[in-house]
C-alpha positions in Angstrom: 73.2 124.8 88.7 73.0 121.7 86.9 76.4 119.7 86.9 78.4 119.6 84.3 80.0 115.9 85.2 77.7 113.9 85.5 73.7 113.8 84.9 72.3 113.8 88.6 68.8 112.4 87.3 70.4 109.7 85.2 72.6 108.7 88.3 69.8 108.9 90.8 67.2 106.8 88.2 70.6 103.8 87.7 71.3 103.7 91.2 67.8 104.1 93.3 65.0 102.9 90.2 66.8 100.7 88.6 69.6 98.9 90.9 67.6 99.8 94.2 70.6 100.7 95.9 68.3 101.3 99.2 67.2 98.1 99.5 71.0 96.9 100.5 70.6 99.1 104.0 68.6 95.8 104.7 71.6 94.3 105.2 73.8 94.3 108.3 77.2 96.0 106.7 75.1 98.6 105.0 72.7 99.0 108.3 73.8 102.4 109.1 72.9 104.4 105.8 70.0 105.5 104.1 68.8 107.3 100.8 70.0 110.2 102.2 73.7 109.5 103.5 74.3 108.1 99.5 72.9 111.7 98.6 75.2 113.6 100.8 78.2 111.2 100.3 77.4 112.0 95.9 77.0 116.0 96.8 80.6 115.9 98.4 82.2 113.5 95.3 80.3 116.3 93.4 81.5 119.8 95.3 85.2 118.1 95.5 85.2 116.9 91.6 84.2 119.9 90.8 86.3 122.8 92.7 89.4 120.7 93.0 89.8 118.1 90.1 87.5 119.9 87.1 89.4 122.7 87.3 93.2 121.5 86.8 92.0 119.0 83.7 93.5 121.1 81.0 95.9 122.3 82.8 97.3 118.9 84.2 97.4 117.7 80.2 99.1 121.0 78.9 102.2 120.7 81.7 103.0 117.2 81.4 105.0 115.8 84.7 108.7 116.2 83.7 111.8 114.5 85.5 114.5 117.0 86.0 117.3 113.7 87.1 116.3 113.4 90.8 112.7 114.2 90.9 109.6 114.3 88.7 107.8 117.7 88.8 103.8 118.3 88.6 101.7 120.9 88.8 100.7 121.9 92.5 97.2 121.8 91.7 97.2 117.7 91.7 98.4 117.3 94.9 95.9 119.9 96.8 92.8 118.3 95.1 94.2 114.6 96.4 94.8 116.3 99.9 91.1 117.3 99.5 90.0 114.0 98.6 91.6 112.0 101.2 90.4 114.2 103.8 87.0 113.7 103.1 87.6 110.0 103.5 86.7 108.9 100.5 89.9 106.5 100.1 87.8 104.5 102.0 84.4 104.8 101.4 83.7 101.2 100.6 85.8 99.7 103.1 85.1 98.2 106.9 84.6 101.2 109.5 87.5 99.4 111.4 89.9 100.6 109.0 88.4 104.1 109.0 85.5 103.4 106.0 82.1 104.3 105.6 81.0 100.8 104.3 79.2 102.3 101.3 78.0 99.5 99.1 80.5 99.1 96.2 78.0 100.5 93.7 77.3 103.5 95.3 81.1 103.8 96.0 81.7 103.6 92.1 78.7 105.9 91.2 81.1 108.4 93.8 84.1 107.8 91.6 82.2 108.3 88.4 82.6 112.1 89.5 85.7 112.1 89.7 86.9 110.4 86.5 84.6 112.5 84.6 86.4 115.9 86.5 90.0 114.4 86.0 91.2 111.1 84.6 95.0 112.0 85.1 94.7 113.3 88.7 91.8 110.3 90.0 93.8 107.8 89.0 96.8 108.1 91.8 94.1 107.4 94.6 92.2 104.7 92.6 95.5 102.7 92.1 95.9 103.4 95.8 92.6 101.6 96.7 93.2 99.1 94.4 96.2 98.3 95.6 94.8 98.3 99.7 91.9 96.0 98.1 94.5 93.4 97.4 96.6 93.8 100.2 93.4 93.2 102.7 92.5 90.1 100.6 95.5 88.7 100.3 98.3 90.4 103.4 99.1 89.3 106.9 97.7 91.7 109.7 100.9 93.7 109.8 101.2 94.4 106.1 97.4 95.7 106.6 98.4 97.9 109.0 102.2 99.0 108.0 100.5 99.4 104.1 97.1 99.6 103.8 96.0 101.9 106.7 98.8 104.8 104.9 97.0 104.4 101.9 93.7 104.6 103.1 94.9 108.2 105.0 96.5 109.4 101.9 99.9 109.5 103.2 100.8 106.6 100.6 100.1 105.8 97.9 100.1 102.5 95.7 101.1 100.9 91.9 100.6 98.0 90.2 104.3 96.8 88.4 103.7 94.1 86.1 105.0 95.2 82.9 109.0 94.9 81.3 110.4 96.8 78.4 111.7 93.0 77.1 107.5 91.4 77.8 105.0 94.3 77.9 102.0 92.4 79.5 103.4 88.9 78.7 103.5 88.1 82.5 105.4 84.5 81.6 108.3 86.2 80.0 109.0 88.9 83.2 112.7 88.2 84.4 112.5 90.8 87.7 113.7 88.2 90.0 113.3 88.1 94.1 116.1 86.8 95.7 115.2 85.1 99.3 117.3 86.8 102.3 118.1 85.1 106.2 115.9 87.9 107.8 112.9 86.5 105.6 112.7 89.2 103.4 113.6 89.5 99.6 116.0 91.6 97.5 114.5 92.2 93.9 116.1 93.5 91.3 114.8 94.0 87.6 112.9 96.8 85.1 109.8 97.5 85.2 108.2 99.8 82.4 104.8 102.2 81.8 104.3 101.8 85.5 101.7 104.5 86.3 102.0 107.0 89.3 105.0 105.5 89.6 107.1 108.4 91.2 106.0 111.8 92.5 106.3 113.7 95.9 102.2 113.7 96.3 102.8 111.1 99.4 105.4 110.2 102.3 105.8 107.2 100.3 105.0 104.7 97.5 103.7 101.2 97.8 104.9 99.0 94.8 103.0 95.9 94.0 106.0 94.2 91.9 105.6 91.1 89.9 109.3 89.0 90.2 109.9 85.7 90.0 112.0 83.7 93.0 115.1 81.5 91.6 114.7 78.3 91.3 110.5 78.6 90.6 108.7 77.1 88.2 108.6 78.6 85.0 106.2 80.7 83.4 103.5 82.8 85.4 103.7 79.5 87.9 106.8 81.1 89.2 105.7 84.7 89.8 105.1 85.9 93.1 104.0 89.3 94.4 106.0 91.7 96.6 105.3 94.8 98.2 108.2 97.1 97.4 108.0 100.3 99.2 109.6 103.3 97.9 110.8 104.4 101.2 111.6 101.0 103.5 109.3 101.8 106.3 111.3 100.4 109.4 114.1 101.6 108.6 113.3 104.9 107.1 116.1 104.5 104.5 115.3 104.9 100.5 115.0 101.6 98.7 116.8 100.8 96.1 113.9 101.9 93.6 115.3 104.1 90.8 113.2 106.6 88.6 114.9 105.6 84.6 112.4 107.9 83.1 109.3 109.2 82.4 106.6 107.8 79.3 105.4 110.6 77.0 101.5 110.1 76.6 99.0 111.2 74.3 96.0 111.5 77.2 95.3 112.1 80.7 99.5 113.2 81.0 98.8 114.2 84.6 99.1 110.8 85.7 103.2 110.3 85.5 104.1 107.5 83.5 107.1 106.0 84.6 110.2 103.3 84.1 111.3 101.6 87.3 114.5 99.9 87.9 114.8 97.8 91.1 118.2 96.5 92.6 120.4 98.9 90.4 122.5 99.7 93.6 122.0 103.6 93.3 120.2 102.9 97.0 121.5 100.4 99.6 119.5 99.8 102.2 121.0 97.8 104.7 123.9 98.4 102.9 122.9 95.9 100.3 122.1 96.3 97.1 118.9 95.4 95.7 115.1 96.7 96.6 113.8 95.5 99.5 110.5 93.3 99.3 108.1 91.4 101.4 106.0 88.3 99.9 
């Protein structure tokens, strides 16, 4: 039976006529694949979009996630199709074999998430956020933020956000006031609001990894003086919650099975350490 995602024969003539996609196994990173590992890697993206994200889509919009005051609420079917998808190892499709990747080229690797945005917007975005959020960390993180961070991502036990946004700025990143204040141990305390941050609280993982734009006192202003800090929901040496508070949830006209969400960091509801303020690493 024909799928009902995606048109095979249009995919197959863009990636293997068109692009000749093959022609990259010529090179060393791509060495070990072939026509026919991109085919079996697009029948599983198919079979998984299909059985486990296709069939929650109206379902996921009908029950929007809903925050009862100490934890938001979504339907189970989310989290067992993200358990599916992470085992098959798709987190990591595109990324070094070191890190537990396939090293699919990035086209074929987006023709695989094609599937799965075309099955379920809402649900496919928690783990694309999460491989976004890995990409930048291996570009841009030390060696043991790689492996503390990105490796839990890449497994599916974490999972990752972008916070950029403030109720005061929306997306006017040179008027964010989340600030980052410096600590002896060499970490930072940040405190601030950050708003329609997406997949911004749930119980789908052991833990959240916050990408937080703030600024460091005493910076230059403008987006001169913003830096970027990993934030984890749940400090990872310690074990203890950091002080990240759910404010709220965002209603949403579309794809409501990705939470929306309103972040406040430093509020003191948490103290790890037993100081207030969220924990963050430059």
């Amino acid at each position: 039976m024909a799928s009902l995602l995606l048109n095979r024969r249009d995919l197959e003539f863009l990636l293997y006529e068109w692009l000749d996609v093959v022609s990259l196994t010529k090179r060393d990173r791509h060495a070990e694949h072939s026509r026919e590992t991109f085919d079996a890697v697009l029948d599983l993206a198919e079979q998984i979009a299909t059985e486990h994200f296709a069939t929650h889509n109206r379902k996921s919009d009908g029950e929007e996630p809903r925050f009862d005051g100490e934890r938001v609420h979504l339907i189970p079917e989310i989290k067992r199709a993200l358990d599916v998808f992470a085992e098959a190892g798709l987190l990591a499709g595109t990324l070094d074999e070191e890190l537990g990747g396939l090293q699919l080229p990035m086209v074929v690797g987006n023709a695989v998430f094609g599937y799965f945005q075309a099955a379920n917007v809402g649900t496919s975005s928690y783990p694309f956020l999460s491989i976004a959020n890995a990409n930048l960390l291996m570009a841009y993180g030390s060696p043991a933020q790689v492996e503390t961070y990105v490796r839990p991502m890449l497994e599916g036990r974490f999972f990752g956000t972008m916070c950029l946004s403030e109720p005061q700025a929306g997306s006017s990143l040179a008027d964010v006031t989340t600030r980052a204040e410096p600590q002896a141990d060499g970490t930072y305390r940040v405190f601030g609001n950050k708003m329609w941050i997406s997949a911004g609280d749930h119980d789908l993982s052991e833990n959240i990894v916050h990408l937080v734009l703030a600024k460091i006192p005493g910076g230059p202003a403008g987006v001169k003086g913003i830096s970027l800090f990993i934030v984890p929901k749940v400090v990872v040496e310690t074990g203890e919650r950091n002080d990240v508070v759910l404010a709220g949830l965002n209603h949403k006209m579309g794809f409501r099975g990705t939470v929306n969400t309103m972040l406040n960091f430093g509020e003191g509801v948490h103290r790890p350490g037993g100081q207030p303020g969220a924990v963050g690493h430059l």
